[in-house]
N, C-alpha and C positions, 0 to 999 in steps of 0.2 A: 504494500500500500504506500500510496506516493501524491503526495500534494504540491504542486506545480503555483507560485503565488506571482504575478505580474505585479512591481509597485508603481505608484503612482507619488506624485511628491507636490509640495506648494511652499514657497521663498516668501517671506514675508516678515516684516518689525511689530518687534514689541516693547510696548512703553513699559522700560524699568526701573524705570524714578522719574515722579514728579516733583516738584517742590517750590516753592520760594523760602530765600534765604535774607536776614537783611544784614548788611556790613559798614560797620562804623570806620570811617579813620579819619585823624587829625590831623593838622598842620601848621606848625608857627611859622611866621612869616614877617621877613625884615621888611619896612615901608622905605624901597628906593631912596637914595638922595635926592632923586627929582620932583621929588611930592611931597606936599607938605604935611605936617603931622597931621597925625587922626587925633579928632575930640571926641566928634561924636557919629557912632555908628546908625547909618539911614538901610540900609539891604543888602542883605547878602544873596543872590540866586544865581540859577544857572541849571543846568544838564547833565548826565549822567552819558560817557559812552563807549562801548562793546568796542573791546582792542583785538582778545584772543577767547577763543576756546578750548578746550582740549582734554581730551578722554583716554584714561590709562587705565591700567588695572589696578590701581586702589583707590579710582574715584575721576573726579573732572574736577577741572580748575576751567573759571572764569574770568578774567581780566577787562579791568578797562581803566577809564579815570571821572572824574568829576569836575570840568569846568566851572567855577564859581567865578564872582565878581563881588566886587566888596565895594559898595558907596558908602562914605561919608562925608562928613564936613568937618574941616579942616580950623585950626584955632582962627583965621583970618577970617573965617566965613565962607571961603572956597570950597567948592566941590571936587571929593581927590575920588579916583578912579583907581582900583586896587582887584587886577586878573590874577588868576591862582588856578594850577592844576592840581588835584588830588587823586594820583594812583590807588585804585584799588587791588586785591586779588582775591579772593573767595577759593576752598579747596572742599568740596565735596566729598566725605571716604563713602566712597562705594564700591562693589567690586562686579569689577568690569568683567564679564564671561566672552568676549569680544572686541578683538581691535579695529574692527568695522563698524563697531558703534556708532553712533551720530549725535550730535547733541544738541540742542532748539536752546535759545536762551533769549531772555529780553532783561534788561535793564531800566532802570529809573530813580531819577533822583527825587528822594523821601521829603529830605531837609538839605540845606545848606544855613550854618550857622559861624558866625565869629564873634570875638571878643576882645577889647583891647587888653591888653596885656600891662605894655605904657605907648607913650605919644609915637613911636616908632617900632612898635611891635605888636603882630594880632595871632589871635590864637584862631587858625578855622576847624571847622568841623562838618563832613560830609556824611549822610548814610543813604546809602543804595540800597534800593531791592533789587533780588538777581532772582529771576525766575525761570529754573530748568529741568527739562526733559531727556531723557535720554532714552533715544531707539535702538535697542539690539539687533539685528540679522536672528532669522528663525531659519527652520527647513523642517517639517512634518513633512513624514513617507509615513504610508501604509501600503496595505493590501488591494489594490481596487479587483482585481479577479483571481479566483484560482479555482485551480484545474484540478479537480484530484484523477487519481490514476490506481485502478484495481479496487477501487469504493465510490459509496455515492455519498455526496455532502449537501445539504441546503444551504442557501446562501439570502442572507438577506439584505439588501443595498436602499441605502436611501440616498437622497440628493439635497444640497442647501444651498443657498446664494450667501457667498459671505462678504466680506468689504472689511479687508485687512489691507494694514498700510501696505502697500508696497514699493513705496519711493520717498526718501527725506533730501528736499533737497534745498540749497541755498543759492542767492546772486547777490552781491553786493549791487548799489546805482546809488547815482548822481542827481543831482537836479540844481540847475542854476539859472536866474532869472533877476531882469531889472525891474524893480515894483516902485509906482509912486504911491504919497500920501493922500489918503481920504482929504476928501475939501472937509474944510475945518480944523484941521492939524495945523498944531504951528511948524514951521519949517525949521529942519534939524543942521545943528552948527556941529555935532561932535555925537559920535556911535558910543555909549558908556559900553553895552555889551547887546547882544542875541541871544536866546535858548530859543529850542524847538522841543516839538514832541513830532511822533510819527502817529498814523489812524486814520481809519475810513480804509481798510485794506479791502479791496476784494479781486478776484481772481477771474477769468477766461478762457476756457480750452482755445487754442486757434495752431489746424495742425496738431503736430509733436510739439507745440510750447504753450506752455502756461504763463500767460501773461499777468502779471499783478500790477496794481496797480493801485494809488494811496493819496494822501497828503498830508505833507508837513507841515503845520502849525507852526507858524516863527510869529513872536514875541521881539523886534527891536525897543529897547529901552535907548533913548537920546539928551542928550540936553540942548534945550531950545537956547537963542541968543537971549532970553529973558534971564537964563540961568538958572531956567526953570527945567524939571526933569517933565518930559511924557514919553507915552507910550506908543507902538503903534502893532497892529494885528496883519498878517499877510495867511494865503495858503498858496502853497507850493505845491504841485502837483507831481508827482515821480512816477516812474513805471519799472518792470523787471523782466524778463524773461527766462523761463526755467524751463529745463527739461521735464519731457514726460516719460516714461516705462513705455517701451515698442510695445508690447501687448496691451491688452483690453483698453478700450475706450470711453466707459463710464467712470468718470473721477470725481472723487470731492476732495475739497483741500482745507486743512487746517494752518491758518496761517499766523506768524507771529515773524515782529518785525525790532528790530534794535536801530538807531541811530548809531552812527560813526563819525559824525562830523560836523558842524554850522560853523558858518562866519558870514558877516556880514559888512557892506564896504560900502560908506557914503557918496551917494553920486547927485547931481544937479536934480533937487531935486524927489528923489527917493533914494534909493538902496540898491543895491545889487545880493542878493541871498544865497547861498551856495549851500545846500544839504547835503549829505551824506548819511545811506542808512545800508540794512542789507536784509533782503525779505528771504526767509524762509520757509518751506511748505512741507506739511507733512500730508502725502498726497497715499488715498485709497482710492482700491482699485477692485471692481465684481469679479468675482471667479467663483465660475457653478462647480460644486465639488462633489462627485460620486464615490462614496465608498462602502464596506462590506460593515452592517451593522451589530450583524448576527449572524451565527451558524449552527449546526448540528449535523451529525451523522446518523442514516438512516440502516447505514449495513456498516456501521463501523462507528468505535469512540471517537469522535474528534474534539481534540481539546485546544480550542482558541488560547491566542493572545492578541490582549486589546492593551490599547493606550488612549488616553483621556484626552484632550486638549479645548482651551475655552477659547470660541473662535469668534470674531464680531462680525455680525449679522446686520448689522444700521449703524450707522454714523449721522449725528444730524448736530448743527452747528446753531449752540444757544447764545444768545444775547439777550441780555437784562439793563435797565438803565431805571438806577433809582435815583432820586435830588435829596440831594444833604442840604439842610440852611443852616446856615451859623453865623452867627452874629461876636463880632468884632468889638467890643466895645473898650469906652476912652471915658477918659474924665472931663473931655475937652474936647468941643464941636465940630467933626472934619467939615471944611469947604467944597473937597472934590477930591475926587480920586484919581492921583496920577498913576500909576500902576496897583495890577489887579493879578491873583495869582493861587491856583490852588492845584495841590499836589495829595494824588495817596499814596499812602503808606502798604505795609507786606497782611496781604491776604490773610486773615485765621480762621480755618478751617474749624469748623461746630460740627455738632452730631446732624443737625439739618439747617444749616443756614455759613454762610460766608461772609466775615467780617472784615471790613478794611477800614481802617483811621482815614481820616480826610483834615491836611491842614491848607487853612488858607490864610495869606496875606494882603494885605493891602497898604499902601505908601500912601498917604494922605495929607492932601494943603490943608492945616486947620486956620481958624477962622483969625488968627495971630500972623499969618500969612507962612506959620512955620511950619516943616515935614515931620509928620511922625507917622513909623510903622504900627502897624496892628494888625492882631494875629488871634485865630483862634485854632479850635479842634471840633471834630465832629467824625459818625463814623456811619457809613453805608453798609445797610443790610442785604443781603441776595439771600433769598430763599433757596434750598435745596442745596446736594452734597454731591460730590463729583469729585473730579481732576481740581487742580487747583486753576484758577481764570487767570486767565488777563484784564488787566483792571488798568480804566485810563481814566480822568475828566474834562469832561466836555468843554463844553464854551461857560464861562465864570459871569455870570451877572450880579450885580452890587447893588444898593441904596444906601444912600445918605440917611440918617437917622439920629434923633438929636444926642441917643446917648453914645456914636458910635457909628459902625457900617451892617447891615445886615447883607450877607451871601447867599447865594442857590447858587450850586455846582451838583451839574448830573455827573453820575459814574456808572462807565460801563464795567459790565462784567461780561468777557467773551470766553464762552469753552466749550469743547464737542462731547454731544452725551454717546455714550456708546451701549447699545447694545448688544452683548455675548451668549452664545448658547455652549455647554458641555457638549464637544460631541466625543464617542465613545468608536475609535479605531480597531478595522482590524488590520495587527501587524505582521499575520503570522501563526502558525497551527501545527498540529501531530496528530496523525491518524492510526490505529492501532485496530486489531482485529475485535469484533465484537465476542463477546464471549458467550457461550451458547445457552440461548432464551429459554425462560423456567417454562416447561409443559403448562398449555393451557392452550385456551380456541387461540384461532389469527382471528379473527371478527370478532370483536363487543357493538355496544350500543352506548352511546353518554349522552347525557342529557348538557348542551352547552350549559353554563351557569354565567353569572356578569362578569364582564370581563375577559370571558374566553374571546381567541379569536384561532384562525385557522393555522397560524404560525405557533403560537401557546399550545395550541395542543399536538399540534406534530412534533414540537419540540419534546413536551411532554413523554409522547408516545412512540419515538424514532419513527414518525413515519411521514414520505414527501408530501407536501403540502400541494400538488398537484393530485396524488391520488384523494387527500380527503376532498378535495372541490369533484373529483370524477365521481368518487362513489355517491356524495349527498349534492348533485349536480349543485352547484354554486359558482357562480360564475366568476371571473379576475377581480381581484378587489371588494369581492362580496362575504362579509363575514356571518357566522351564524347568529341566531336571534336566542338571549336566554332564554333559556326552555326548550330549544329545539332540539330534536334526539335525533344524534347523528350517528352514523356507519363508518366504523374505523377498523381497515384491517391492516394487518401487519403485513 
């Protein structure tokens, strides 16, 4: 006796860590001899951006740094301009079963904070959330047919559609463009600094590429010839291009994007804006998958082996977007708001809901004609548990109020829900002679009971699931009725 097995196999990732992480680092900093002492500190802000990645076998490390900007005023009354970079590194221990791994990451900067130290020295302080994924390379083989040779075997096959990743992949892109100011802006004498965020991703099959496509949110901060600080708002538009997997042509993509780069350059006028980011995708892909669910021997033992694996069947891509309001308040009446600005913080995962901090700032003319910052906290709820999100804030609206500033910032929450099913492989089998049946009839009679069906009971009874449908005529796919007394011979 001889069982002949043909395999079949399917290539595909799986996510083996999620996370977000947040990371603090500091930095003192001498104030140039070209600038005048700091008295008093007006904002500190700025951007967060993805340098490296990279995945070893005791974990991933993420890199990048924190552009900050430090405004204050100066003991004369002047306004001094104080840039600083803040390298971060973050080190992951995970272990890596795979040097093909891949790794999805986004960054964002939480806070940026400094502190005089004295008239010539500032203490800064950055904390990034670093949120990442990491896809391993799979390969599931089984049995999809086999032959047996000198016995007879029942085989029972079923078929699924599943929608496993099968491609992770990344482009870096550019984007640079001359923007003027909204009428109504007063016109800029001096660029203090830029940030950006990335968002509004979405994706396009066209051909073998997947086209993505986004925009950048840039924030110019200036100082007007009044020597007056404003703001001004741009979007920047970028696109990517990525490969797709030659096989199957039903895809969905998961996308997550990082910044790499802003600066901004005063021209006649407006600005010139240069972005830099690099979009990511983790792209599924349908594949109908046929294999041996079950078996039995009807003239001989056959004893399977199976293997388990939990495979995803849907992918569907959630977005949430709740408003935080939080209120700013002062002991002293702002006049208007020259810049406006709110940041979240690192996702915490609840038993059914999604917690993220939200801080926002605002830089404020009070009614004195003088600047003062003001800052609160407040925290965005997402209902439901998952993967950990991408969490960004939308566009920032303000009101004057007499005690203070009152905010509303929406915050997205984007993640893919997945659904999985256990399916149960065959990998493989031994067939052995049957050992010879205790004396009694070949013909009984049973009465189906709930639950039986025509597989359950040939399994039961070693016998092929073709002859019970012959003898109690039953047609393909037709099972018995409980109560029905059926005709089983051996």
């Amino acid at each position: 006796m001889d069982i002949r097995f043909k395999g079949a196999s399917l290539h595909y990732y799986e996510r083996t860590l999620n996370t977000a992480v947040a990371q603090e680092d500091t930095l003192e900093m001498i104030v140039p001899d070209a600038l005048p002492d700091a008295s008093e500190l007006l904002l500190t802000d700025g951007h967060s951006l993805i340098r490296g990645k990279d995945v070893h076998r005791s974990g991933v490390a993420v890199s990048g740094l924190s552009e900050l900007t430090v405004l204050y005023r100066a003991e004369d009354g002047s306004l001094g301009r104080l840039p600083a970079d803040i390298p971060f590194e973050t080190e992951i221990s995970f272990n890596v079963s795979d040097d093909a791994a891949r790794v999805v990451s986004s960054v964002r900067l939480i806070c940026g904070e400094a502190r005089i130290l004295n008239s010539r020295k500032l203490l800064l302080r950055a904390e990034v959330c670093i949120t990442v994924s990491v896809w391993t390379p799979r390969e599931l083989r089984w049995a999809a047919q086999a032959e047996p040779e000198g016995c007879s075997v029942e085989l029972k096959t079923e078929k699924s559609l599943l929608r496993n990743v099968c491609a992770v992949e990344e482009k870096t892109f550019n984007a640079e463009d001359t923007l003027s100011l909204s009428a109504g802006k007063p016109r800029a004498e001096e660029i203090l600094y830029a940030r950006a965020a990335l968002g509004g991703e979405e994706a396009e099959q066209v051909g073998r590429k997947l086209v993505v496509r986004g925009l950048a949110a840039v924030t110019a901060v200036y100082r007007t010839a009044a020597e007056e600080i404003a703001a001004a708002d741009f979007r920047l538009p970028w696109s990517a291009f990525l490969e797709l997997p030659e096989e199957g042509g039903d895809f969905s993509y998961e996308l997550v994007t990082a910044l790499t780069g802003c600066s901004a350059e005063l021209t006649d006028g407006g600005f010139t804006i240069a972005v830099g980011g690099v979009a990511q995708a983790v792209i599924r892909g349908e594949s109908e998958v046929c294999w041996i669910a079950d078996a039995y021997g009807t003239d001989c033992v056959f004893t399977p082996v199976f293997e388990s694996a939990a495979m995803d069947t849907e992918a569907v891509c959630e977005q949430r977007t709740e408003t935080v309001t939080l209120r700013l308040d002062s002991m002293k009446k702002p006049r208007s708001i020259a810049y406006l600005t709110a940041d979240c913080g690192k996702p915490r995962q609840e038993k059914d809901s999604v917690r993220v901090p939200v801080t926002a700032k605002a830089l404020c003319v009070m009614d004195g004609g003088e600047l003062e910052l003001l800052s609160g906290r407040g925290e965005a709820v997402c209902a439901g548990c998952g993967s950990v999100p991408e969490v960004s804030c939308g566009e920032v609206f303000a009101a004057v109020t007499a005690g203070g500033v009152e905010v509303r910032s929406p915050v997205s929450f984007r993640r893919t829900g997945v659904r999985s099913r256990v399916l149960s492989f065959l990998t493989g089998g031994e067939a052995t002679q049957l050992p010879e049946r205790p004396s009694g009839p070949n013909v009984v009679l049973l009465r189906a009971s709930e639950g039986d069906s025509v597989w359950s009971l040939g399994k039961k009874k070693g016998i092929s699931c073709a002859a019970i449908r012959s003898y109690n005529q039953l047609s393909e796919g037709e099972e018995p009725a409980p109560g029905t007394l059926l005709l089983l011979a051996r």
